[in-house]
N, C-alpha and C positions, 0 to 999 in steps of 0.2 A: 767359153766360146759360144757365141748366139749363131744360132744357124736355124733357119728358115724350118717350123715342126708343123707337121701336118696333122691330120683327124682322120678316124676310119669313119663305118659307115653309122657308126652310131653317136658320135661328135667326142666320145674320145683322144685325147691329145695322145700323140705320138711321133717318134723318132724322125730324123729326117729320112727321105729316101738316100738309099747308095746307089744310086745310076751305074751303070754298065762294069758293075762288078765281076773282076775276074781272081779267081782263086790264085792265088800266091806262090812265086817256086820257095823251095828250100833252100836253106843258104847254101852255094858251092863252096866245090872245095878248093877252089885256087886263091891263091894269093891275093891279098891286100898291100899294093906296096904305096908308100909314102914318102917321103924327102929321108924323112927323119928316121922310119922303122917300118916295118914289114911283120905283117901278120901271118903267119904259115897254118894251117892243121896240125896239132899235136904230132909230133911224128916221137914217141917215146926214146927209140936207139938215139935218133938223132939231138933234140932237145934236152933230154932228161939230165946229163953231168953239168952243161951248164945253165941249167934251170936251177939244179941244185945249189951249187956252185952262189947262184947269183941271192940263192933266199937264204941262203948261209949266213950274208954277213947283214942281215936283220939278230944282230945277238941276245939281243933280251926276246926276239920272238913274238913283239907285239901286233905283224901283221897279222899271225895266225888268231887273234883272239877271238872276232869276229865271223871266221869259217868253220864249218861243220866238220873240220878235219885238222888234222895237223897238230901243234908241229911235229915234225918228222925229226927224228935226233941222228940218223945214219943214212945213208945214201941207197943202202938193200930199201929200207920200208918205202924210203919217197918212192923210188923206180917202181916198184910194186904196187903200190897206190897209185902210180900214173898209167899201171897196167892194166889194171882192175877195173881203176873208178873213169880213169878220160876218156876214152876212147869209143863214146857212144856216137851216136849223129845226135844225141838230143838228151845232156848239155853237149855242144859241139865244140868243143876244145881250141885255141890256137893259141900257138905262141908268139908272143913278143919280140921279134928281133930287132937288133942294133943294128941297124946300117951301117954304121962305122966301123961297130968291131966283129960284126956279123954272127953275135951268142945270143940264144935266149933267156930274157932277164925278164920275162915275166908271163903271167895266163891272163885268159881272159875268155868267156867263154857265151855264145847264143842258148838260150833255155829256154823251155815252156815255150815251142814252135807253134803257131796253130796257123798254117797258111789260108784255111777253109777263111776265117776271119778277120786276118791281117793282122796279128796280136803276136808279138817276140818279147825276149827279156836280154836284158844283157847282165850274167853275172858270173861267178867263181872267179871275181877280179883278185888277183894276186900281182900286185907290182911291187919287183924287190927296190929295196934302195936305191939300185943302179938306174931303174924306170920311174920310181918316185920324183915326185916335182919336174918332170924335165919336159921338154916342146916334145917327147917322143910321147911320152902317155897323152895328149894331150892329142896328140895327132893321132894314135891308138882308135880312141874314141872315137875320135872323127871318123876314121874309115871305116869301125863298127856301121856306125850312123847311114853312109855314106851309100852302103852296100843293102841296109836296112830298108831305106827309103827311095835312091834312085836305081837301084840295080832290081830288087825285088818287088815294091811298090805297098811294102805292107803301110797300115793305117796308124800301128801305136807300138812305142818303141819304152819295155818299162824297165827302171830300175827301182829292188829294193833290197832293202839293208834292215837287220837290227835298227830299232830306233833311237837304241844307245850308242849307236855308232857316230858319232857326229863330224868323223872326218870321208866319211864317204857320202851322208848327208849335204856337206859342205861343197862334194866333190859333184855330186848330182845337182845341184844347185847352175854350180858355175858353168855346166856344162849345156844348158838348158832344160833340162829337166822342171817340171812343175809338179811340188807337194801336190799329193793329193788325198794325204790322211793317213792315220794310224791303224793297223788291224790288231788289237790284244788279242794278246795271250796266242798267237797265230799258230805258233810252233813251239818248239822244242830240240834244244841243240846241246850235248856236251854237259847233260843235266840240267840244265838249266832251262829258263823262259825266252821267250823271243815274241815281246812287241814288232812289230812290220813295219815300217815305214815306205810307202810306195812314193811313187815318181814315174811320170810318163813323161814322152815329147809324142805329139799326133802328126799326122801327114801337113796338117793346114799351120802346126809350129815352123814343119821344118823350114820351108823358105828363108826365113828369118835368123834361125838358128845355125843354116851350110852357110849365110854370109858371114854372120859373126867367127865362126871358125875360118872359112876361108881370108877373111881381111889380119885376124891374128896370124894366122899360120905362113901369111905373106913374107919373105924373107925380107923385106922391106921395112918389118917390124920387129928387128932385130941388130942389136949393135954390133960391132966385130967381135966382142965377145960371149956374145951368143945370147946377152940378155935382152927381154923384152921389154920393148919402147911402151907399149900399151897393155892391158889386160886385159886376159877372153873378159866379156861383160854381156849380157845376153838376158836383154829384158820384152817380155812377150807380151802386151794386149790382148788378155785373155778374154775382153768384154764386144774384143771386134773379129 
């Protein structure tokens, strides 16, 4: 993205100016609703049997492979782990509802807040099979986005994953997201190593990227049976 870089007083090149910047709120806690699904706060009592319920019938457990947690083999340790570890303001927790059958079938979560600089993360994605591939995760995201950029007005919106992850890779992709590089050796998770893979969308992506969701997510682009006429497809000019 080329944007107009200025000089101090000793002909130094530097950043652009941010004109009339104003510090950032925190995400609220009300609802996200959409066509498809509804995003609430973690509410434990309420959520947690069918949160479990819906990561249950992942049976080989392959979502869990890539989080710092899990899997949970009984319903005492999930509950207990959603009492312990969710319920911070930052990761801020929410769940997945089904509009239709009105249970939550998956997390998702705002991290690493910094409103001073206009810098969010979106992670601890958990979607069960129930939320996997469907216009509800799809629209999830969106109002992630949605709430990110027009409600709050922060500047960069990041997603990262393991680098060996190549289906959330795949999923940051489609979503607008733009690679922006490998961090080695970043962490450590579950014994093991953890390459980074980062990904952001900026303030000057989004325009581009609320139409591309909004024209998919049109009901218009959708047959009687629910399947989609078009693909999200979300390609950015990152040189303008």
């Amino acid at each position: 993205m080329n944007k107009d870089k200025s000089h101090n007083h000793i002909g130094q090149e530097i950043g652009f100016t941010v004109d009339d910047w104003n510090v950032c709120q925190l995400p609220s806690r009300a609802d996200m609703n959409g066509h498809f699904c509804r995003l609430e706060v973690l509410n434990v009592d309420k959520h947690a049997e069918d949160l479990y319920h819906s990561f249950s019938e992942d049976t080989d457990q392959h979502n869990w492979t890539y989080l710092p947690y899990g899997p949970f083999n009984d319903y005492e340790s999930f509950y207990l782990w959603l009492k312990d570890i969710c319920l911070s303001t930052d990761p801020l927790f929410h769940s997945v509802i089904d509009q239709h059958t009105q249970s939550a079938v998956g997390l998702v979560s705002y991290l690493r807040i910094n409103p001073k600089v206009g810098v969010i993360e979106v992670g601890h994605i958990h979607f069960s099979p129930k939320l996997q591939q469907t216009v509800m995760s799809t629209e999830a995201m969106y109002l992630m986005m949605l709430r990110v950029f027009d409600e709050l007005g922060y500047r960069r919106y990041e997603w990262k994953c393991d680098a060996l992850n190549a289906k959330s890779r795949k999923s940051a992709k489609r979503l607008g997201f733009t690679f922006e590089g490998v961090f080695r050796q970043s962490t450590m998770y579950k014994g093991r190593n953890r390459d980074t893979a980062w990904y952001a969308i900026i303030d000057s992506d989004w325009p581009k990227v609320k139409q591309a969701f909004q024209n998919w997510l049109d009901p218009e682009n959708f047959d009687k049976s629910g399947q989609q006429k078009t693909k999200l497809q979300i390609t950015l000019d990152l040189d303008n």
